[in-house]
Each structure stands twice: as C-alpha cells, then as structure tokens.
DSSP file (Angstrom, degrees, kcal/mol; ACC not computed):
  #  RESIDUE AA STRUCTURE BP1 BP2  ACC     N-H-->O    O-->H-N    N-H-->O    O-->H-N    TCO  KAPPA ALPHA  PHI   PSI    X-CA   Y-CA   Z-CA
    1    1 A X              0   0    0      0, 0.0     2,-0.2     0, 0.0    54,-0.2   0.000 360.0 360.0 360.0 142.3   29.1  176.6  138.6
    2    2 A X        -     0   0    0     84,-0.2    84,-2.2    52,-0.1     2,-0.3  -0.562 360.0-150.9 -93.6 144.0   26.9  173.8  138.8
    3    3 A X  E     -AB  52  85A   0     49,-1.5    49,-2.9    82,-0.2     2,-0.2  -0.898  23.1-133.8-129.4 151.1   27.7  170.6  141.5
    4    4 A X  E     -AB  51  84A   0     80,-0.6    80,-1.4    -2,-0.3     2,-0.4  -0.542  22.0-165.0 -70.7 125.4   27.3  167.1  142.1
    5    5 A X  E     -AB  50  83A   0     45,-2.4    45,-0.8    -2,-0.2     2,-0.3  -0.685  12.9-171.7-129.7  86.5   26.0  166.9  145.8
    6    6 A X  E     +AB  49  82A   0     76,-2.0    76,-0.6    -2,-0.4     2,-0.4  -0.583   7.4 177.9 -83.9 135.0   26.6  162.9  146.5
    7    7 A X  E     -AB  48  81A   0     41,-2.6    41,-2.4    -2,-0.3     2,-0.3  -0.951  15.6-176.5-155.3 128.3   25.0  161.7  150.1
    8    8 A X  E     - B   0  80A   0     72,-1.6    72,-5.0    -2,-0.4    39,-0.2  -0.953   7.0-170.1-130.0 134.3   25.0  158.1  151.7
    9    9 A X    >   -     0   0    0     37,-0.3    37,-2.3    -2,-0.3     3,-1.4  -0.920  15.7-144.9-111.1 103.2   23.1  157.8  155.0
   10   10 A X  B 3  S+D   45   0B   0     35,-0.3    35,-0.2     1,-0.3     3,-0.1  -0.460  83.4  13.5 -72.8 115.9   23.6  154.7  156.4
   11   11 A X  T 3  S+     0   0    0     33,-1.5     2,-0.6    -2,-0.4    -1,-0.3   0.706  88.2 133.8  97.8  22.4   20.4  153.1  158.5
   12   12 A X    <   -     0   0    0     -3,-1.4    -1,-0.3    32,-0.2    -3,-0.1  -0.929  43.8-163.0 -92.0 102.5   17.8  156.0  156.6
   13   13 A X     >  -     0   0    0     -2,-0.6     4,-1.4     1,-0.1    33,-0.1  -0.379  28.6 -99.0 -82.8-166.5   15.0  153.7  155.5
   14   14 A X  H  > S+     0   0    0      2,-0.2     4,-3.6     1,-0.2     5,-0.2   0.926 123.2  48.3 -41.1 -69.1   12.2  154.2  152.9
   15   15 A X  H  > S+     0   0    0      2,-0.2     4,-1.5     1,-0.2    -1,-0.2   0.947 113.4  49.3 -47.9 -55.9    9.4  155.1  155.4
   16   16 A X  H >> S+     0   0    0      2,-0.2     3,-3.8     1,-0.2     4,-1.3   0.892 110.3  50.6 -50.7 -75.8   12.0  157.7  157.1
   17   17 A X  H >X>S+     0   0    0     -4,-1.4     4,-3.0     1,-0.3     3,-0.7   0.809 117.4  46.5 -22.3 -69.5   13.0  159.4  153.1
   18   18 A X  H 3<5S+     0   0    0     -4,-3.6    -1,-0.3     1,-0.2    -2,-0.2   0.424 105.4  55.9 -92.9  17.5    9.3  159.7  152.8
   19   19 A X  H <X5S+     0   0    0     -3,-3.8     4,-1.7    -4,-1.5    -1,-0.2   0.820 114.8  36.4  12.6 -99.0    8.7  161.1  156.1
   20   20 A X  H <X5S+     0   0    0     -4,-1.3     4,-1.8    -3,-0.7    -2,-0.2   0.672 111.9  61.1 -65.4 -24.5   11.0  164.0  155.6
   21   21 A X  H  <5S+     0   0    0     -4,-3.0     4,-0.4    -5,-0.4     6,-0.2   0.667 117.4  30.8 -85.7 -16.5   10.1  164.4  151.9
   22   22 A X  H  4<S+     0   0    0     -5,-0.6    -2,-0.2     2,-0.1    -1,-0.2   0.836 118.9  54.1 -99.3 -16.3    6.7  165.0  152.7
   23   23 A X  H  < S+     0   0    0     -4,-1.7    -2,-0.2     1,-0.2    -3,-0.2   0.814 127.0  31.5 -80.0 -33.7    7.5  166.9  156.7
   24   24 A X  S  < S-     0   0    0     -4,-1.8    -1,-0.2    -5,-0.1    -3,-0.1   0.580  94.1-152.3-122.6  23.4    9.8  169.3  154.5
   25   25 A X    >>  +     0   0    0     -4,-0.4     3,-5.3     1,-0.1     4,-1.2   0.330  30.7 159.1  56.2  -1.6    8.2  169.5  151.1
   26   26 A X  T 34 S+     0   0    0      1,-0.3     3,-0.2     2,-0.2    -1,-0.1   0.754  79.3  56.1 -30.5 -37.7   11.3  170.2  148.4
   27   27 A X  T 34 S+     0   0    0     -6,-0.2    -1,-0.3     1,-0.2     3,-0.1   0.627 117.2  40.6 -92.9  -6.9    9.0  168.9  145.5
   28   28 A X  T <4 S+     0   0    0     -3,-5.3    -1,-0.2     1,-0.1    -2,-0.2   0.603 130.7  16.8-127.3  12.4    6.9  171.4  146.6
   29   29 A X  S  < S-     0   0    0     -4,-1.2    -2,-0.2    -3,-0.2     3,-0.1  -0.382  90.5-151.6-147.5  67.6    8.4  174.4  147.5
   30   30 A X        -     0   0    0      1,-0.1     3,-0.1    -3,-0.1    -3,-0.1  -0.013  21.4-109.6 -84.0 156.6   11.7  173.4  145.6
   31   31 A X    >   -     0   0    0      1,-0.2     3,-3.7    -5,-0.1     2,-0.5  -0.196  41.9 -87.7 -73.6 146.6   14.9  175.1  147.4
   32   32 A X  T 3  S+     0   0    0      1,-0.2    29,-0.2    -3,-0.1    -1,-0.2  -0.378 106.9  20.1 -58.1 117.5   16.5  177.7  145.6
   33   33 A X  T 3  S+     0   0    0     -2,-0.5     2,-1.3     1,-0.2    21,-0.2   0.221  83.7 127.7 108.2  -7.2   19.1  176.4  143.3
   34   34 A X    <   +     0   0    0     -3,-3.7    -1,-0.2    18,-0.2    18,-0.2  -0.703  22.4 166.0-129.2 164.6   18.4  173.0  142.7
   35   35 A X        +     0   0    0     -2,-1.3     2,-0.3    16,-1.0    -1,-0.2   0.781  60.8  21.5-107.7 -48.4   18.0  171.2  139.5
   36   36 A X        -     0   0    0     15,-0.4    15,-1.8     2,-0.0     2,-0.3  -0.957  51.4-174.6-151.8 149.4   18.0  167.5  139.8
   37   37 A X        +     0   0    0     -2,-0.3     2,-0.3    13,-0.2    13,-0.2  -0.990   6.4 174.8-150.5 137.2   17.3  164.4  142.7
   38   38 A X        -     0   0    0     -2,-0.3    11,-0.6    11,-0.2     2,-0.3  -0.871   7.3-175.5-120.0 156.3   17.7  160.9  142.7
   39   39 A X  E     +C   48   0A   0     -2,-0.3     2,-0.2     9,-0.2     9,-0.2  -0.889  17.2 154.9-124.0 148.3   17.1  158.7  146.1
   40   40 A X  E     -C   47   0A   0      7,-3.2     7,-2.9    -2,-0.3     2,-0.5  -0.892  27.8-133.6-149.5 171.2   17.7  155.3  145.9
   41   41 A X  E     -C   46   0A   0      5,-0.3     5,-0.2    -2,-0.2     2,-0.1  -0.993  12.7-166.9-153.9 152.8   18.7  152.8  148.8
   42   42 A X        -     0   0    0      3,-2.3     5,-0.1    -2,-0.5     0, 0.0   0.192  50.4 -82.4 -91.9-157.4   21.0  150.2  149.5
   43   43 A X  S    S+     0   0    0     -2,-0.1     3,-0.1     3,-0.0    -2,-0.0   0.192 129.4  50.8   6.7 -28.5   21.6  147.4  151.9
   44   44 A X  S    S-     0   0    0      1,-0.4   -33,-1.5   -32,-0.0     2,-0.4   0.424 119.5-105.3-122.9 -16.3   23.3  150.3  154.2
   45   45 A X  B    S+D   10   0B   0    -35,-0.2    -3,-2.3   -34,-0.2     2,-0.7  -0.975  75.4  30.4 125.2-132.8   20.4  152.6  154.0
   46   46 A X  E     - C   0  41A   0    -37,-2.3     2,-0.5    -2,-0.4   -37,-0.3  -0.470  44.8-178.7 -85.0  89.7   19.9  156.1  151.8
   47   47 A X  E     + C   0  40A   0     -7,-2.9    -7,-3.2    -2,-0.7     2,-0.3  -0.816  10.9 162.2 -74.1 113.1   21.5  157.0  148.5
   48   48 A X  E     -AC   7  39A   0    -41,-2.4   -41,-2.6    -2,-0.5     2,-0.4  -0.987  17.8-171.3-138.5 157.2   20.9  160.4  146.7
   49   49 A X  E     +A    6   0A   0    -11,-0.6     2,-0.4    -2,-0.3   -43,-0.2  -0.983  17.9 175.3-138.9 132.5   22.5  162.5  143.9
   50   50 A X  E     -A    5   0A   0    -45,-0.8   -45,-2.4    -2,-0.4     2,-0.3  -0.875  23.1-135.0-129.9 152.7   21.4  165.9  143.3
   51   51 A X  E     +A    4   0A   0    -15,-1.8   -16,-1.0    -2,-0.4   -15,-0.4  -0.757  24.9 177.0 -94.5 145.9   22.4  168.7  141.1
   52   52 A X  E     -A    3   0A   0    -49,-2.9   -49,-1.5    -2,-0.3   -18,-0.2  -0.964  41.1-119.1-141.1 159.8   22.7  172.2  142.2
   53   53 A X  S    S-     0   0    0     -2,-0.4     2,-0.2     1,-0.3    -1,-0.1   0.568  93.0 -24.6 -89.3  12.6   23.6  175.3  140.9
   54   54 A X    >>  -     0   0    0    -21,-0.2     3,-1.8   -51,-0.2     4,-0.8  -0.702  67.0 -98.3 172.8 155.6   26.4  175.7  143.3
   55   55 A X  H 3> S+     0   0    0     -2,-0.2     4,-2.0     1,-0.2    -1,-0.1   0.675 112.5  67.6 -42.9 -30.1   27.3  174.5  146.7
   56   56 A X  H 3> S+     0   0    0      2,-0.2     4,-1.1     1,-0.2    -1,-0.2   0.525 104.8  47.4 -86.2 -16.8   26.1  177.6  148.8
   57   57 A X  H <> S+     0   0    0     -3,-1.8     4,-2.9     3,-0.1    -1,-0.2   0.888 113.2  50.7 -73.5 -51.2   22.0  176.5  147.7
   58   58 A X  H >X S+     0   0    0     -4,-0.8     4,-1.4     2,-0.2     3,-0.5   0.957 118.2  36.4 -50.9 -81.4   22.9  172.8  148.7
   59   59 A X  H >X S+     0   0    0     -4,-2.0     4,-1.9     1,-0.3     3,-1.3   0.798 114.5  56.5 -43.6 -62.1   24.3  174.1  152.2
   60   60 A X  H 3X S+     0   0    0     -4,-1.1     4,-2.2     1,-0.2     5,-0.5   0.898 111.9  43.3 -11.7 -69.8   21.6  176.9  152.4
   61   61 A X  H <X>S+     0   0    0     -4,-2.9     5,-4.4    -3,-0.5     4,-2.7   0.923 110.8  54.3 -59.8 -33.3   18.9  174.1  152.2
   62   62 A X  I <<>S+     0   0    0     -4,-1.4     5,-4.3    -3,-1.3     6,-0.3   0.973 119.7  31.1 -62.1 -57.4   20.7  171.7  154.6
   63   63 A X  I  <>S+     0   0    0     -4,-1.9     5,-0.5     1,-0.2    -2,-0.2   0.968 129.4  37.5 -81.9 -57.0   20.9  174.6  157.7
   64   64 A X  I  <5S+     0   0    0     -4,-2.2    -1,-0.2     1,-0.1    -3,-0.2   0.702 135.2   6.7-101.3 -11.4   17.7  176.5  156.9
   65   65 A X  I  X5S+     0   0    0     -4,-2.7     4,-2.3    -5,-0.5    -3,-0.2   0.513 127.3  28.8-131.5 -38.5   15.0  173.1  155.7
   66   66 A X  I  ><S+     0   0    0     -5,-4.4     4,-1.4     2,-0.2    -4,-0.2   0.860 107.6  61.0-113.0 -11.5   16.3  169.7  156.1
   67   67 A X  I >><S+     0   0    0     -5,-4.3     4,-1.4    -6,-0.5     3,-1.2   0.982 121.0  34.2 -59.7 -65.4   18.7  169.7  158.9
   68   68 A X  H 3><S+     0   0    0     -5,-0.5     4,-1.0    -6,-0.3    -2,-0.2   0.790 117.7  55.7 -24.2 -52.0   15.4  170.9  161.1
   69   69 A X  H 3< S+     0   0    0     -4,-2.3     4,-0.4     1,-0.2    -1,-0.3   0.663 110.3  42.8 -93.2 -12.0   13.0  168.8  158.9
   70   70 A X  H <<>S+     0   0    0     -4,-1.4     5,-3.7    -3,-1.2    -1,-0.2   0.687 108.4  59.4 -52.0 -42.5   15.0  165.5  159.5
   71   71 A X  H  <5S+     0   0    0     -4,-1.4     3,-0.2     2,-0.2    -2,-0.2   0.797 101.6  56.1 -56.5 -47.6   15.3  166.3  163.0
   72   72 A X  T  <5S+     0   0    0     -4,-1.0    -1,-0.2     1,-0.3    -2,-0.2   0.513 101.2  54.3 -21.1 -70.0   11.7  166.3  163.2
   73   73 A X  T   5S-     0   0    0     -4,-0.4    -1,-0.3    -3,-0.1    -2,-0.2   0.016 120.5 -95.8 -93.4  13.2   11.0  162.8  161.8
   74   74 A X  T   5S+     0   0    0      1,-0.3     2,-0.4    -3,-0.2    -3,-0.2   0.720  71.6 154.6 123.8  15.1   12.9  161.2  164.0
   75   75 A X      < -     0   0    0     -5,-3.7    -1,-0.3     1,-0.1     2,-0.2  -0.826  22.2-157.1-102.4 154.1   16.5  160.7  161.8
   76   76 A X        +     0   0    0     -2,-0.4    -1,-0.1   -65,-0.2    -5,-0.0  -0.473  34.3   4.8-135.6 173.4   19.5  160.4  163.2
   77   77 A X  S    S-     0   0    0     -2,-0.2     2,-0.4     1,-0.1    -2,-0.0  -0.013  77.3 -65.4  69.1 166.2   23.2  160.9  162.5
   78   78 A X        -     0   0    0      1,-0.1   -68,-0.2   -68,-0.0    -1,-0.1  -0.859  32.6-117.4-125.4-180.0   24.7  162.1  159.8
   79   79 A X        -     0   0    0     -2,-0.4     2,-0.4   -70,-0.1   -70,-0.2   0.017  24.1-118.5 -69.1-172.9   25.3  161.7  156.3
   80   80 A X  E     -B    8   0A   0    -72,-5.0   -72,-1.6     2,-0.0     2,-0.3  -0.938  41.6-164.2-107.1 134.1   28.5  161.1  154.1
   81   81 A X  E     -B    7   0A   0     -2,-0.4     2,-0.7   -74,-0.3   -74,-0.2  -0.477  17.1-170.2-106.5  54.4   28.3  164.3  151.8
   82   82 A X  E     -B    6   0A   0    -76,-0.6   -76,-2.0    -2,-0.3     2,-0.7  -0.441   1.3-173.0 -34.4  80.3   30.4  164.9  148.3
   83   83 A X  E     +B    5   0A   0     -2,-0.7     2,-0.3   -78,-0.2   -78,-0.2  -0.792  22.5 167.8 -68.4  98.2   30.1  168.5  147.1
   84   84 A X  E     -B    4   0A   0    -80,-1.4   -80,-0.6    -2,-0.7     3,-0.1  -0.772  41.6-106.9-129.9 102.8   32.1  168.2  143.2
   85   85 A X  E     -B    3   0A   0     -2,-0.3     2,-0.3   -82,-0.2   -82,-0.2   0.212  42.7-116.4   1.3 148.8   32.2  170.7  140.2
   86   86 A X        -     0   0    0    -84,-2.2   -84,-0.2     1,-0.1     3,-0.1  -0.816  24.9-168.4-101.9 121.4   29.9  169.3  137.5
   87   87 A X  S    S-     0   0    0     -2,-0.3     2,-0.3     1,-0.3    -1,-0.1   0.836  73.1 -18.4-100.7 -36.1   31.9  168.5  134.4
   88   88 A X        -     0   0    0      2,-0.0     2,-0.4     0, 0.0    -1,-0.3  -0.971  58.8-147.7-162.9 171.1   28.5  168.0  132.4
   89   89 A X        +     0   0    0     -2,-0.3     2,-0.2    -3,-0.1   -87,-0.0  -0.967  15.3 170.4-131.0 130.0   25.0  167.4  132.9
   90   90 A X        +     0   0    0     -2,-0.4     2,-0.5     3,-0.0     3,-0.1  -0.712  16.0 158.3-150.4 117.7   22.3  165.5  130.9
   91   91 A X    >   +     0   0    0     -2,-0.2     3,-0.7     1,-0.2    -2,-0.0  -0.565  12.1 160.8-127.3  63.3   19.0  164.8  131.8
   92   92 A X  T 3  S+     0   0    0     -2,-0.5     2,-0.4     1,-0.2    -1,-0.2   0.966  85.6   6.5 -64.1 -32.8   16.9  164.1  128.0
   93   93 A X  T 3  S-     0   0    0     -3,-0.1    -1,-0.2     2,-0.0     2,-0.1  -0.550  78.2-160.6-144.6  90.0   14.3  162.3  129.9
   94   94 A X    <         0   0    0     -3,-0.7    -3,-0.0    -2,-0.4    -2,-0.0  -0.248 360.0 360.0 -79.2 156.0   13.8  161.8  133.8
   95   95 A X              0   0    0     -2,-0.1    -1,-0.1     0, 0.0    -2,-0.0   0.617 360.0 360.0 -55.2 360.0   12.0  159.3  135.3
C-alpha cells in the first residue's frame, strides 16, 4: 500500500539539502520504491513529502543511503518523520 512519508528537519538549510542530494544521488539512482518528492523550507529549516510504495522502501533508503549520506555532509540531528497510508494520489503535472 502506498504512503505519505512527511519529514521536518529543523536547522537543514538549502546548501546542506543540496549537499546530500547530490553526495547521495536519489534523482539518479532513484531508491527502490519511491514515486514522488517535494523539499521545501521554512523558517525552521527542511520540509519534504514523498510518496512511496510502502514504508519498508522509505526505511530501506533511510538505513542503507541517506542515514550514511547525511552523515557525510556534515547534518546533524534528526528529523520529525510521519509514515501514513495514502488515501489517494494525483500528480497530472509535476513541477
């Protein structure tokens, strides 16, 4: 069943996100299972919402690419995480 994977890092700037997005590649070697990514930032630092086809690719990616690849560049802490069933999904035109 496809999930909602909601994640606020507070104090992640811009430079860091694109950092890690380039140190761990997803957009080019994208992880098994997922479908959709937003990052956006706030005032408090990192916003993303991603789609997956189930939690156990999300986690998978976390332990075996981006826990490591974060580590890496230099970020610190951790996020707030929301794993939640997908009631429906529509993406007619992404950015």
């Amino acid at each position: 069943m496809p999930v909602v994977m909601n994640m606020r890092w507070k104090g992640v700037t811009k430079e860091q996100y694109d950092a890690a997005r380039k140190e761990i590649g997803w957009e080019a070697d994208v992880p098994a299972g997922a479908k959709f990514h937003v990052a956006a930032f706030d005032d408090q630092g990192l916003v993303v919402s991603d789609v997956w086809d189930n939690g156990e690719d999300f986690n998978n990616f976390v332990e075996q690419r981006l826990g490591p690849g974060v580590q890496r560049v230099g970020i610190t802490g951790d996020p707030e995480v929301t794993i939640t069933p997908a009631h429906s999904i529509f993406a007619p035109n992404p950015a």
